[in-house]
N, C-alpha and C positions, 0 to 999 in steps of 0.2 A: 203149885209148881209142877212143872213135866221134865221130862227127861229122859235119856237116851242111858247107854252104856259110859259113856263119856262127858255127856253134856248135861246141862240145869238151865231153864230159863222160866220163867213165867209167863202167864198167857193173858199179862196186862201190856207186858215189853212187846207189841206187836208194833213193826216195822212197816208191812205191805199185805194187802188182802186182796186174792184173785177170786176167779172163778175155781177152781179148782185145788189154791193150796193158800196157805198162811204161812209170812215171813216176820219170824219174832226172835229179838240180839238173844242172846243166850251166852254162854260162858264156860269154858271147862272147867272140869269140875278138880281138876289137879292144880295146873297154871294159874286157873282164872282169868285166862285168857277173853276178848272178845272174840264171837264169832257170830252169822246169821245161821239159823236153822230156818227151813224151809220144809213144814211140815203139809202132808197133803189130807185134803180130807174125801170124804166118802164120793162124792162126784167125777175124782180122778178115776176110780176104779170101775166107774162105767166106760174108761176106755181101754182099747186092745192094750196085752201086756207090753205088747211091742211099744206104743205108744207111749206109755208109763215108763218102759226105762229107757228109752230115747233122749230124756235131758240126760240123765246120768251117763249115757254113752257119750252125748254129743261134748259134754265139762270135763273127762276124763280124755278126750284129747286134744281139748285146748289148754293154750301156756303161754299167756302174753298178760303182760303190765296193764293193758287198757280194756280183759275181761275179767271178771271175776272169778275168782279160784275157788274150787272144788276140796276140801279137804279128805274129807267124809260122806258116807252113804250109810247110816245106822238105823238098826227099829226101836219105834218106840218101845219102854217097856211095858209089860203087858199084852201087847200086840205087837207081834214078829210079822206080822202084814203089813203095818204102818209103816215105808218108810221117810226117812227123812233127813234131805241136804242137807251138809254140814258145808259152809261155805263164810269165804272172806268177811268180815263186817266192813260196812264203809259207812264212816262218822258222818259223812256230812247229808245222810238223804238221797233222793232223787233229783236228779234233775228238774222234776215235774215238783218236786217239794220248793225249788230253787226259786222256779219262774212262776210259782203259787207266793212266794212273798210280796207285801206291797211293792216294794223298792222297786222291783224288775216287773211291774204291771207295763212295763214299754220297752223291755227286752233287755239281754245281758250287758252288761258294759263289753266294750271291745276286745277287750284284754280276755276277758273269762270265756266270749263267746268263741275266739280264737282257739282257747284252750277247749271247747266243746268237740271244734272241729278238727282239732287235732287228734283227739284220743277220738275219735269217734270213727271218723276215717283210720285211723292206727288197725283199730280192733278189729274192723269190717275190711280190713287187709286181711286181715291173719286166718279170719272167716272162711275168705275167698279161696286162699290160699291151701285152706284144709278142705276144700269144696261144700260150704255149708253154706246154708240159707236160712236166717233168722228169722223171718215170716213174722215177727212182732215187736219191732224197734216202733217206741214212743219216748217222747221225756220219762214217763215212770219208770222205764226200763234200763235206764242208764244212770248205777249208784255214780255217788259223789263221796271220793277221801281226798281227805286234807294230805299235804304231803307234808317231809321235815322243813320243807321250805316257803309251808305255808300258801305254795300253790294247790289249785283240784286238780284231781288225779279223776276223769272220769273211765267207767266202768262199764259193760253192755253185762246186762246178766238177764236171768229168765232165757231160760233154751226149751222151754219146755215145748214149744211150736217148732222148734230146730231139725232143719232134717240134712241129710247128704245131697248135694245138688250142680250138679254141671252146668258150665254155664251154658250149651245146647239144648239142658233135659227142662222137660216140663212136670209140675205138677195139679193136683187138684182139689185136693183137699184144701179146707178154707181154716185159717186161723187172724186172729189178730186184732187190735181195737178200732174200733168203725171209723172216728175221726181220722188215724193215720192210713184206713187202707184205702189199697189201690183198688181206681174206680172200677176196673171188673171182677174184682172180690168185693165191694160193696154191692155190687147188684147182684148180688146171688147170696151174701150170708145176710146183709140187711135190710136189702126189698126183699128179699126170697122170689126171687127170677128163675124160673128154671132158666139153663144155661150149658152148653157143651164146651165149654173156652177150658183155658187149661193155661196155667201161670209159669211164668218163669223166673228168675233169679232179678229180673228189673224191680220186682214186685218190692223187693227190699228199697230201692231208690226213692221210690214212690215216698215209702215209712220217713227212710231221712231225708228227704229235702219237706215236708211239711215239720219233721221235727228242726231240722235247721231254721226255715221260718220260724215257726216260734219261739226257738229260741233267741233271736236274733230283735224278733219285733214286739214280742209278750203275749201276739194272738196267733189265731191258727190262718192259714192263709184263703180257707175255702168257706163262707158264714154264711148262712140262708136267715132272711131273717124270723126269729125267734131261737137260730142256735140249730148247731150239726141235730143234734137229737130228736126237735122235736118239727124241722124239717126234712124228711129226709129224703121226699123224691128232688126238689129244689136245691139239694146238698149232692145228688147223684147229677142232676144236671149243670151243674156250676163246674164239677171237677171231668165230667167227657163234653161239655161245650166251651171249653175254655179257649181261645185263642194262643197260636203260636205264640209265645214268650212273654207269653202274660203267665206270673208269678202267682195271683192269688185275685179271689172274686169275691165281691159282699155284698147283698143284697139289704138296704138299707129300710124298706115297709115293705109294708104284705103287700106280696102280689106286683110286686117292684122291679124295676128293669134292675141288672147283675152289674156293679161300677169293675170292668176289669183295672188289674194296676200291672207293670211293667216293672216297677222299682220299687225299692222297700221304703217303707212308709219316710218321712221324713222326723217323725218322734224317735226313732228308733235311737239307739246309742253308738250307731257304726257310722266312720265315719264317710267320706264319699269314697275314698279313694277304695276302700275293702268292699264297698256297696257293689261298686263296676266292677270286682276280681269277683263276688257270689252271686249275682243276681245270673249271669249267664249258666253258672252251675245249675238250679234251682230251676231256670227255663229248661234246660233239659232235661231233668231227672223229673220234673213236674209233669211229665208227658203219660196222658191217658193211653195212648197208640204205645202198645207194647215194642214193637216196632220201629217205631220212630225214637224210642227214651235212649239215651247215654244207655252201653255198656259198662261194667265195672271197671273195666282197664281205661277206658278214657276218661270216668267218674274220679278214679285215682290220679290219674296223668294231671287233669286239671287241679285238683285239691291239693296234690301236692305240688304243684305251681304256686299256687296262693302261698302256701303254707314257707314254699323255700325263699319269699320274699321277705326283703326285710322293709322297715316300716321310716322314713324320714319323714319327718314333720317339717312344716313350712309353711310360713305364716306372710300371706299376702300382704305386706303392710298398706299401700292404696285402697285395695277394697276391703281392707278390713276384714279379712276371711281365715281360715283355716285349714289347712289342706294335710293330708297324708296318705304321701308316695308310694304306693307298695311295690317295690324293684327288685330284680336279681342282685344279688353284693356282686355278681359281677361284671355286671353292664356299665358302660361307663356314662358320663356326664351329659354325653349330647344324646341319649334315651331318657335321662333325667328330664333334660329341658324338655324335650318333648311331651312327658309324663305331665310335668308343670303347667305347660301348654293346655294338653286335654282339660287339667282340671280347671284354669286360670282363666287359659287365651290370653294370657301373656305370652307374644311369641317369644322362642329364643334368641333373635336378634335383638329384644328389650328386654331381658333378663338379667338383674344385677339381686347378689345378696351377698348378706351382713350374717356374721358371724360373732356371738359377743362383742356385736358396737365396731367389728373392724370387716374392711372388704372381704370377702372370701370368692378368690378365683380359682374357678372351674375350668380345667382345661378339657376341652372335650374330651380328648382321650382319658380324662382320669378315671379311674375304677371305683365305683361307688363305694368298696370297701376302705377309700382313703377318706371319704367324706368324715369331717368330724360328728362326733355320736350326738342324736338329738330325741329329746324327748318334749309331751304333748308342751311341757313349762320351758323348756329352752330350744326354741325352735331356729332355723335357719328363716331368715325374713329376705322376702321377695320382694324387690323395688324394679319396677318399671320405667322404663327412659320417657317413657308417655304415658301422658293423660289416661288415671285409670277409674271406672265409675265404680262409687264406695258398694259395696256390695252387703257389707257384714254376716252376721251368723243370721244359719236360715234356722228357722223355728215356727212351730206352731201351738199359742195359746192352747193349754188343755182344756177339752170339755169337762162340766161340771153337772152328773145327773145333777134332775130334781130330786130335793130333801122327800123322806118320804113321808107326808103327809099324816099316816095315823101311827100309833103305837103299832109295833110288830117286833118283837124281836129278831127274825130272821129277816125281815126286808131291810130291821135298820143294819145289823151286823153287815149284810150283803152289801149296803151304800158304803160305810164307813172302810170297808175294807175295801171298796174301789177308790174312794177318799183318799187313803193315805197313798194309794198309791199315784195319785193326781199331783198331791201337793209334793212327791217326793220330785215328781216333772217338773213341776214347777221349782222346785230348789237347784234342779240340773240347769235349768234354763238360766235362772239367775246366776248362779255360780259361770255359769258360761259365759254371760254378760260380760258380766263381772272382769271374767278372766282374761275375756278381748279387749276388754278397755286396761286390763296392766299392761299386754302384750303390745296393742297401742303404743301406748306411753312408753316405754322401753324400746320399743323400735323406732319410733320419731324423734327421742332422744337420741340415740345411735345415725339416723337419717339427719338431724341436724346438724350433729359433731362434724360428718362426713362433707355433708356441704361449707360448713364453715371453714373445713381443711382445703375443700375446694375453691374458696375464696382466697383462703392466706396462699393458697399454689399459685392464683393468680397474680395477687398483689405480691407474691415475691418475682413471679416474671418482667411484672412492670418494674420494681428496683432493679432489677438487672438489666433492664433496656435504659433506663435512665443511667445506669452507671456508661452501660455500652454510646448509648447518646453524648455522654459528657464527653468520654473518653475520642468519640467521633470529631466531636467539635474544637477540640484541644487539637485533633492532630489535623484538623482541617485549616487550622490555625496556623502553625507549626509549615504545615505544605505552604498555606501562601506565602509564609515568609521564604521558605528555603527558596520555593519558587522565584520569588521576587531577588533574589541573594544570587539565585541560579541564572538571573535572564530567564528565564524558562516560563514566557507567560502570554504565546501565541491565539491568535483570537480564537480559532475554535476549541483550542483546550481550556480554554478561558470560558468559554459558554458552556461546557458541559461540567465542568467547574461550577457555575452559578446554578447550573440543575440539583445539580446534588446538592449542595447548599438548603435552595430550595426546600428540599424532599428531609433534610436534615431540620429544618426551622418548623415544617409543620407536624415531625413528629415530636419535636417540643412543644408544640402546643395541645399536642393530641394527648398527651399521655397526661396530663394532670384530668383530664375528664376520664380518662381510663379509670382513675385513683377514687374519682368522686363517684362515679356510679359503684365504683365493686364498697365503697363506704356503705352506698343508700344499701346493697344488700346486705350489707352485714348488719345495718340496723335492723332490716327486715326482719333476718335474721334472729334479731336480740327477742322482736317483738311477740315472734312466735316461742320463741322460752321461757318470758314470763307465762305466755296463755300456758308452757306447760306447764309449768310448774301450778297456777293457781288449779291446773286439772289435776293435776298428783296428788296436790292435797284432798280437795275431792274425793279420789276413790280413797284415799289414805284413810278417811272418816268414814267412807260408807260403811254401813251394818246392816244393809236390804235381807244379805241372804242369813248373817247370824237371827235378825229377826225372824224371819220363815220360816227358819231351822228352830228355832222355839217354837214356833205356832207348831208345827210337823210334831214337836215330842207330845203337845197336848192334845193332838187329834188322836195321833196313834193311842192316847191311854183312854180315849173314848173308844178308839178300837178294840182292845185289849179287855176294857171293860164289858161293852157289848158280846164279843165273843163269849166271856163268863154269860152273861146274861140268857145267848142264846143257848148254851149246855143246858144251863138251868132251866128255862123253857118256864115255867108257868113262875113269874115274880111276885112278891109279897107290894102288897101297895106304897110302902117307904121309899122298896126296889124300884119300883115301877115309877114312882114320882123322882126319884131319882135319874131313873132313866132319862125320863123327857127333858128333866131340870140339861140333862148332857148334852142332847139333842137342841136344846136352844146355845150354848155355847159353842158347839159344834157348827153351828151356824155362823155366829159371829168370829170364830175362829177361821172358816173356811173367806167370810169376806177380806177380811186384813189381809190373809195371803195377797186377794185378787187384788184389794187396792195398795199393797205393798212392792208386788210384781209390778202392776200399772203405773202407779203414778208416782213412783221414787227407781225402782230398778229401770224399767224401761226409757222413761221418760231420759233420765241421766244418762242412759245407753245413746240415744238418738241424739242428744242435744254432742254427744263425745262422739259419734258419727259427721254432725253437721260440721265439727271443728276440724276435725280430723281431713276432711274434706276439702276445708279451705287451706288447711295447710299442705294437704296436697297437690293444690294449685297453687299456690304460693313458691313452695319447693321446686314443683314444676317450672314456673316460671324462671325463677333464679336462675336455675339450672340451664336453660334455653340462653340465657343474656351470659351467664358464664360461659359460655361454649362459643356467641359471640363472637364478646371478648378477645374470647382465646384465640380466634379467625382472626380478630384485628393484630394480635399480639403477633402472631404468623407472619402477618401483611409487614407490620412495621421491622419485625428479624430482617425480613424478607430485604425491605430498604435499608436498612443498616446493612447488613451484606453487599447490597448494590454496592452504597457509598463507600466500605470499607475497599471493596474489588479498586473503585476509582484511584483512592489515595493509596492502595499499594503501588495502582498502575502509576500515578503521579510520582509517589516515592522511587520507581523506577527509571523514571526520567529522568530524575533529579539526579540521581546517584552518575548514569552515562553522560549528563552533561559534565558533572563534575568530573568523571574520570578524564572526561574527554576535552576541557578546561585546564586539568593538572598534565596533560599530553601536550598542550599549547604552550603550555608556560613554559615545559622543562623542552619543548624543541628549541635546536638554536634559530634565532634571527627569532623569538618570541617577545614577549611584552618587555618593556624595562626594569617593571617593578615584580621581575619573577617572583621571587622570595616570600613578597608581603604576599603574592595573587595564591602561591602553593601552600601558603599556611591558612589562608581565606580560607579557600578549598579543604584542606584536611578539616577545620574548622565546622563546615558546612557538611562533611561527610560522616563526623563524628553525629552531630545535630542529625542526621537523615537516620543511624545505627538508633539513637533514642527512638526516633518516632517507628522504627522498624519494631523494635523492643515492645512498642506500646500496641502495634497491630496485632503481634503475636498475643499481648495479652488479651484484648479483643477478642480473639478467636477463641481461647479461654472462657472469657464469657460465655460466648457461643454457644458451648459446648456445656456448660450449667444449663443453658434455654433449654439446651435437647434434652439434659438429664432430666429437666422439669416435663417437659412434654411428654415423657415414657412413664411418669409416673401417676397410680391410678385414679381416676377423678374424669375431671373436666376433658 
């Protein structure tokens, strides 16, 4: 055990080992508190005292949530020369501890790596802001605590390179670890170049945009092949020959041309929409040309753009896709569309979605903050007015080294533990299948209902044109008589009488074929929800990824065990035949994955692609013949209104002949049979008030058509 005035720790609890000091949990010796002590050893004190107490100056005036706190400055006992930081403990590791687990062998999930970028840029504000220059940000140097909320809380610590720094002033001195630095502090501390160049405050940018890379993808973004280390002038040339806004280079055999890439890999776990808000960061902070790289103030301007968006998920039902929006809360709807657009090319003039199975309209002007809340599992679905080609989830098959051939315990630990983090890819990939064929199924469900409402709106328009048609024919009825009762039945009123007639007789015959086509869709209809259902059941039964997920626990305890293996280093022959006995399972366990992933997950994916496909032409179609339809339905309103205009005009007639019949009778020197002719007449005028009665309700109808017509659908 060691210790301070204050503090007890042991020197087996070691945390982090540098060049110059050792970080090992330790504990008060009153509280029993945790805490990290940072103790240095003999090689610090080869440098200037100024040097040495530089980190202690530079922790003693920072004070923010996203670095780590400085308690203490104490000597060891024994030795009043020795000192030694007394500083935060944080439970969860490094960063580098983080992205060292199999799991993240292909970068952070979304959600955490968001959380990297927030506290990272947080801290490297407060930096800025106190004019300091941390000269050696990498994953290792950014702890990781749990919070009460179960989220990480990340950390920047180690200041021990940390100096005071303007954002004008230069300096010169070299610190830092060779993977993250900047390419003209690599040609001078790693070639050993002589060199007059002289660094500035960008030099940090440099640090984090290769640590965001990694954190984001699982590798580093600049590889020479055989690896940073043991290339290293191929490693200097990949990061000052890089092209404008090219993100990362890798050189795949010796002596091999350099594959530049623009965008971050497609294994990665971000989705597209966050890809296009970082990759632009990354391009310019990746910038060899001191000159040319992002300042801090725009470094932050941008990151905290990302950071103030919020996230809507939306799930292309057509192409089978994925998407998530990253927007202002306070933009409104038609920057959405737009957004949708970039990712989709669905334009916003064919932009329709579903909201839990019901329409959800967007008014442009609405403010994104009214949008209903959505997450990766209940998404807003995207449906198209047009034909859309199935797209689904993008992915790529992970590579699998070759097994390693002989006994070794270090080459095999090094496979296994690339292993597991393969097949963990592989359970992401499945599970994501997986998860688009529910989302699927749940949106073409909702997409069905919606068209089938779209059909019952039609077929209730056609009962109301039938009622209206009846209704026509009755009072068309009705006029000839009054007419005939009136005298009132001159030839050309008579002929345009027989037109309308006409126009009335063939929307009686039209409208039962109205009835029988919007029938055949609804059979369609019916056809495509037994196929869903027998596909529900389907996923209902699958078990591809719980399989996997078993294989995955038996690999990892070949991992686990090898690890033992490799501590141990020289095994007993039991051991040893044990070993390899692992290693032939390990094999057959890694195939199952492959043929599990292939020829049951994937296979089921595509064949629920290929359906999903004809149902979207299907639906498509419907959709086009209801719309139709609903033109014809227009056309025929359109003639019932002519014909209705007719017989009000007609019942107008009618009514002046009779006034002007009941003005004949009651003049004197009129008919003989006044009395019977003026009760004729009232007779005939009551009969005309009926049919008057009946127009109005007509118009009634009418007026349901319209309310059907404003309502959303067809």
């Amino acid at each position: 055990m060691t210790s301070t005035v204050n503090y007890l720790w042991s020197q087996e609890d070691i945390l982090g080992q540098g060049a110059t000091a050792s970080v090992y949990k330790a504990r008060n010796k009153k509280t029993g508190e945790l805490v990290a002590v940072k103790v240095f050893n003999n090689m610090s004190y080869v440098r200037s005292y100024e040097v040495q107490m530089r980190e202690f100056e530079m922790l003693r005036k920072l004070n923010h949530v996203n670095i780590v706190k400085l308690f203490a400055v104490e000597e060891m006992h024994m030795n009043s020369k020795q000192k030694v930081l007394v500083m935060e403990y944080c439970s969860g590791g490094s960063l580098l501890n983080l992205l060292e687990e199999p799991e993240n062998a292909f970068g952070l999930p979304e959600t955490e790596f968001l959380i990297v970028l927030q506290c990272v840029v947080s801290g490297m504000n407060h930096l800025r802001q106190n004019s300091m220059v941390h000269r050696d940000i990498k994953p290792g140097n950014i702890m990781r605590l749990l919070g009460e909320d179960g989220l990480s809380v990340y950390k920047l610590t180690d200041f021990g390179a940390a100096r005071e720094l303007e954002d004008d002033e230069k300096f010169v001195s070299i610190y830092g670890t060779e993977e993250y630095l900047h390419p003209d502090m690599y040609e001078r501390a790693v070639l050993r170049k002589p060199q007059q160049k002289s660094y500035g405050v960008t030099v940090d940018l440099w640090s984090i945009g290769v640590t965001f890379y990694h954190a984001a993808t699982g590798s580093l973004p600049f590889v020479p092949y055989g690896g940073p280390r043991r290339n290293k002038q191929i490693m200097y040339k990949i990061t000052t020959q890089k092209p404008p806004g090219a993100i990362a280079g890798t050189q795949r055999v010796e002596d091999g041309h350099i594959e530049w890439s623009y965008e971050l890999p497609i294994s990665c776990q971000l989705s597209t929409g966050l890809k296009a808000q970082l990759v632009p960061v990354l391009a310019n902070i990746l910038e060899a040309d001191q000159e040319k790289c992002w300042g801090f103030d725009q470094f932050f301007a941008e990151t905290t753009g990302i950071l103030d968006r919020v996230p809507v998920h939306v799930f292309s039902l057509q192409q089978a896709s994925k998407h998530t929006i990253y927007i202002h809360h306070y933009n409104t709807a038609s920057i959405f569309f737009e957004e949708v657009f970039r990712q989709t090319q669905v334009s916003p003039e064919q932009q329709q979605f579903l909201f839990h199975g019901h329409p959800l309209l967007l008014d442009p002007t609405m403010k994104v903050m009214s949008f209903p809340p959505t997450i990766p599992d209940r998404p807003i679905f995207l449906m198209s007015r047009e034909l859309q080609k199935t797209v689904g989830v993008l992915y790529r098959e992970p590579e699998t080294p070759a097994v390693p051939p002989r006994f070794d315990v270090v080459a095999d630990f090094s496979f296994t533990k690339s292993i597991v983090g393969i097949i963990h890819q592989y359970l992401r990939i499945a599970q994501s299948l997986l998860k688009c064929q529910e989302l699927l199924l749940n949106g073409f469900y909702s997409f069905f209902e919606n068209v089938r409402q779209e059909c019952s709106t039609v077929v209730n328009k056609i009962n109301i044109m039938n009622m209206k048609l009846t209704a026509c024919l009755k009072t068309e009825e009705k006029l000839v008589r009054l007419g005939q009762s009136a005298g009132d039945y001159k030839t050309p009123e008579r002929a345009d009488h027989l037109e309308h007639k006409k126009k009335l007789h063939l929307i009686q015959e039209h409208l039962p074929l109205y009835v029988e086509s919007v029938r055949d869709l609804q059979a369609r209809l019916e056809q495509m929800k037994q196929e869903w259902s027998k596909h529900s059941d389907v996923w209902a039964r699958d078990r591809t990824t719980q399989k996997i997920d078993v294989l995955l626990g038996k690999i990892t305890s070949v991992y686990q065990q090898y690890r033992k293996d490799r501590i141990t280093g020289k095994l007993l022959y039991n051991d040893e035949q044990i070993h390899k006995f692992e290693k032939i399972n390990l094999t057959a366990h890694i195939k199952k994955v492959k043929c599990l992933f292939r020829d049951d997950c994937v296979h089921t994916y595509k064949n629920a692609l290929v359906t999903v496909s004809s149902w979207s032409s299907t639906l498509n179609d419907i959709r086009k013949r209801l719309k139709d339809l609903s033109c014809s339905l227009h056309k025929v309103i359109d003639n019932l209104q002519s014909c209705e205009e007719h017989q009000s005009q007609a019942l107008d007639r009618a009514l002046l002949g009779a006034q002007q019949n009941v003005l004949c009778a009651e003049a004197p020197g009129g008919l003989k049979d006044r009395d019977q002719m003026i009760a004729r007449i009232n007779r005939l005028r009551e009969e005309m008030e009926v049919v008057a009665r009946e127009l109005q309700r007509n118009n009634n109808i009418i007026e349901g058509f319209g309310a059907l017509n404003n309502s959303p659908g067809v």
